[in-house]
Residue frames relative to the residue before (quaternion, step in Angstrom):
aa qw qx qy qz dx dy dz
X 1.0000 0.0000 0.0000 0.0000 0.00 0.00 0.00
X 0.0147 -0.8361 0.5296 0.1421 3.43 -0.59 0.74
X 0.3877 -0.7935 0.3916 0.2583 3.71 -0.83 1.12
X 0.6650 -0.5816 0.4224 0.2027 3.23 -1.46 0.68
X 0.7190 0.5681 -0.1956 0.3493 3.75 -0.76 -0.09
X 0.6773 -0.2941 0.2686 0.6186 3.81 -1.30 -0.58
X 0.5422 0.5674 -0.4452 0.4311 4.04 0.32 -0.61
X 0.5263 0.7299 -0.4039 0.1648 3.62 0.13 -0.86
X 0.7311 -0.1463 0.2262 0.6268 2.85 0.85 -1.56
X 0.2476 0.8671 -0.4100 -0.1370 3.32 0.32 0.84
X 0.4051 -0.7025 0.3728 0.4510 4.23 -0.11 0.95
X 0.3202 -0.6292 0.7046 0.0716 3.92 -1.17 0.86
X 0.2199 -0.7747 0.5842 0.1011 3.76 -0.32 1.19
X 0.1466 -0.7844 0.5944 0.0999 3.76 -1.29 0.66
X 0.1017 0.7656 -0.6292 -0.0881 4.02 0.22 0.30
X 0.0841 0.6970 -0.7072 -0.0833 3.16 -1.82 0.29
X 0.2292 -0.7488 0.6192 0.0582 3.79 -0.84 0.82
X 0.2307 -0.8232 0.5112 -0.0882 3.01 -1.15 1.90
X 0.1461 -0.8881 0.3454 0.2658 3.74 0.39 0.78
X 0.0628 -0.8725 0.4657 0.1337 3.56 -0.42 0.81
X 0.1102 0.8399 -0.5065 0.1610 3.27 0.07 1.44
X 0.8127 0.0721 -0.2460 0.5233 3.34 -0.65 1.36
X 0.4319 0.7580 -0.3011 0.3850 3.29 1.67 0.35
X 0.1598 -0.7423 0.5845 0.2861 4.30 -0.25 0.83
X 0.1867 -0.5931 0.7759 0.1063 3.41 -1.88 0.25
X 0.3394 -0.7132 0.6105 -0.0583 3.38 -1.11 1.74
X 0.0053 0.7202 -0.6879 0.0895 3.94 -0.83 0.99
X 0.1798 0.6502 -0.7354 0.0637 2.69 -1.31 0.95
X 0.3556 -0.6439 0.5967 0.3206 3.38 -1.43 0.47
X 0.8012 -0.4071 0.3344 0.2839 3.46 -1.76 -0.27
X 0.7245 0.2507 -0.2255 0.6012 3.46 2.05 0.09
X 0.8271 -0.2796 -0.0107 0.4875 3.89 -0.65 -0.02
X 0.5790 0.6283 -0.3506 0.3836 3.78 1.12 -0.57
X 0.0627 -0.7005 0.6886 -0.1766 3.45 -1.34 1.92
X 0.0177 0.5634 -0.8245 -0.0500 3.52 -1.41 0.95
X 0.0141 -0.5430 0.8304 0.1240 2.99 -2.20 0.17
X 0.0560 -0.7956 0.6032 0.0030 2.86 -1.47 1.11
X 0.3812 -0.7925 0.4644 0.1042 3.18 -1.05 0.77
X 0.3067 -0.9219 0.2311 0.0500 3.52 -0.50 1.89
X 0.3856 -0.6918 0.4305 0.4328 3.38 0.30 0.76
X 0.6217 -0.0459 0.3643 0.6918 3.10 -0.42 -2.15
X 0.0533 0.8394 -0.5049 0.1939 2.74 -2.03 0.94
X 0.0743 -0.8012 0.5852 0.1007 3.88 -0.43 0.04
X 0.2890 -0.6315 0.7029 0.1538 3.07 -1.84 0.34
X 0.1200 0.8179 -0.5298 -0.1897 3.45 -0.42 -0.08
X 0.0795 -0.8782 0.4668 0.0672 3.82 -0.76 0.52
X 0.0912 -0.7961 0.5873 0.1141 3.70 -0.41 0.90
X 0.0520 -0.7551 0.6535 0.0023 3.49 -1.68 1.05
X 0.2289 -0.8472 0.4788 -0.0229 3.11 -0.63 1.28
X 0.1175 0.8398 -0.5284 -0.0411 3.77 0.07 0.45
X 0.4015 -0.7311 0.5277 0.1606 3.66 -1.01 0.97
X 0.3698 -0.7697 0.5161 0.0667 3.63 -1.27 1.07
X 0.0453 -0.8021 0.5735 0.1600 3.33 0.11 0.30
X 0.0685 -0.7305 0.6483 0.2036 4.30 -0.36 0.39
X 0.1540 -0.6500 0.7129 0.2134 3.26 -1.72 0.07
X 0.3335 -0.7573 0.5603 0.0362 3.07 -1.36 0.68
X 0.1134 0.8243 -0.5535 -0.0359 3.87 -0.79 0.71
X 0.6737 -0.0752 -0.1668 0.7160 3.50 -0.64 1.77
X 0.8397 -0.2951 0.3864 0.2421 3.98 -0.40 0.71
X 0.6952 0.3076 -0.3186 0.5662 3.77 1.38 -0.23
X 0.6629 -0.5736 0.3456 0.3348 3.65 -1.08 1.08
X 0.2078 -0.8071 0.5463 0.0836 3.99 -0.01 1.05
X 0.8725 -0.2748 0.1646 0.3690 3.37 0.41 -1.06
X 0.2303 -0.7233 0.6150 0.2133 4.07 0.08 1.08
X 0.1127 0.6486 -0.7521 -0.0308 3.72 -1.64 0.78
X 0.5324 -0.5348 0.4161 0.5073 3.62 -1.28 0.26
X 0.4720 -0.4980 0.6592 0.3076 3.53 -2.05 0.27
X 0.8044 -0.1839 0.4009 0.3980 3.03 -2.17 -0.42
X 0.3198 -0.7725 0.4580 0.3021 3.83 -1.13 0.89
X 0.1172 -0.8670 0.4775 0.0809 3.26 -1.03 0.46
X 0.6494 -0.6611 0.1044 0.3611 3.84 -0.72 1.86
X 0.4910 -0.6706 0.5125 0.2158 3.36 -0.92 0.38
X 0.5478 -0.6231 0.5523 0.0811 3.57 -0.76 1.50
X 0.2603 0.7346 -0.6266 0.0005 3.48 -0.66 0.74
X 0.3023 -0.7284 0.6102 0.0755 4.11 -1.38 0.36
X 0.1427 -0.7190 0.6801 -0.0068 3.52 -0.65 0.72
X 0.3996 0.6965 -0.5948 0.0364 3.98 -0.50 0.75
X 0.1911 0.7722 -0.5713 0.2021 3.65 -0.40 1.53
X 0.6681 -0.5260 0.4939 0.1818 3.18 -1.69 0.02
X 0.2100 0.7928 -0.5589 -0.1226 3.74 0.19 -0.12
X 0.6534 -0.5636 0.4825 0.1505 3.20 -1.81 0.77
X 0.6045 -0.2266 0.2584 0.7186 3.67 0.60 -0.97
X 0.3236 -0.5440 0.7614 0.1400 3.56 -2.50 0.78
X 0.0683 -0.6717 0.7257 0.1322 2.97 -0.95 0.48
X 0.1641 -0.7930 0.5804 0.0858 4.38 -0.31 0.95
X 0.0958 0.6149 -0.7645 -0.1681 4.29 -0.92 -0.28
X 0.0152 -0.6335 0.7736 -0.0060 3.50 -1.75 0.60
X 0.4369 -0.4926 0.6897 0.3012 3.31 -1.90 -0.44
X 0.3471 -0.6688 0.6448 0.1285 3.14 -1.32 1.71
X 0.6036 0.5875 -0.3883 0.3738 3.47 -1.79 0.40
């Protein structure tokens, strides 16, 4: 039986914060264009959230399984030193 309401499915947040000092971060899109930058000081930050579904039999708590996944939350706040970009002119 699965219950109804705020219980259903409630989401259980995870954060964790990754420090990315002196650390470069490569972009590129899906055609010739690349930056690398270079990070001063910095953070990632990243939230995961994972949903619980309980079950219930006669009213006592029977069994917890995971729910349906949901995307992960991510933050970039840093400094950079110098970009260095290549593209296609024209």
């Amino acid at each position: 039986m699965k219950i109804k309401g705020i219980m259903s499915e409630p989401v259980i947040p995870v954060f964790a914060r990754i420090s990315l000092k002196e650390a470069y971060l490569r972009l590129k899109d899906g055609g010739a264009v690349e930056m690398l930058v270079k990070i001063g000081e910095g953070n990632i930050t990243y939230s995961e959230k994972k949903n619980r579904e309980y079950m219930l039999d006669r009213g006592s708590l029977d069994a917890v399984r995971d729910g349906d996944d949901v995307p992960v939350e991510v933050a970039f706040d840093f400094t950079w030193e110098y970009i260095i970009g290549q593209g296609t002119s024209g």
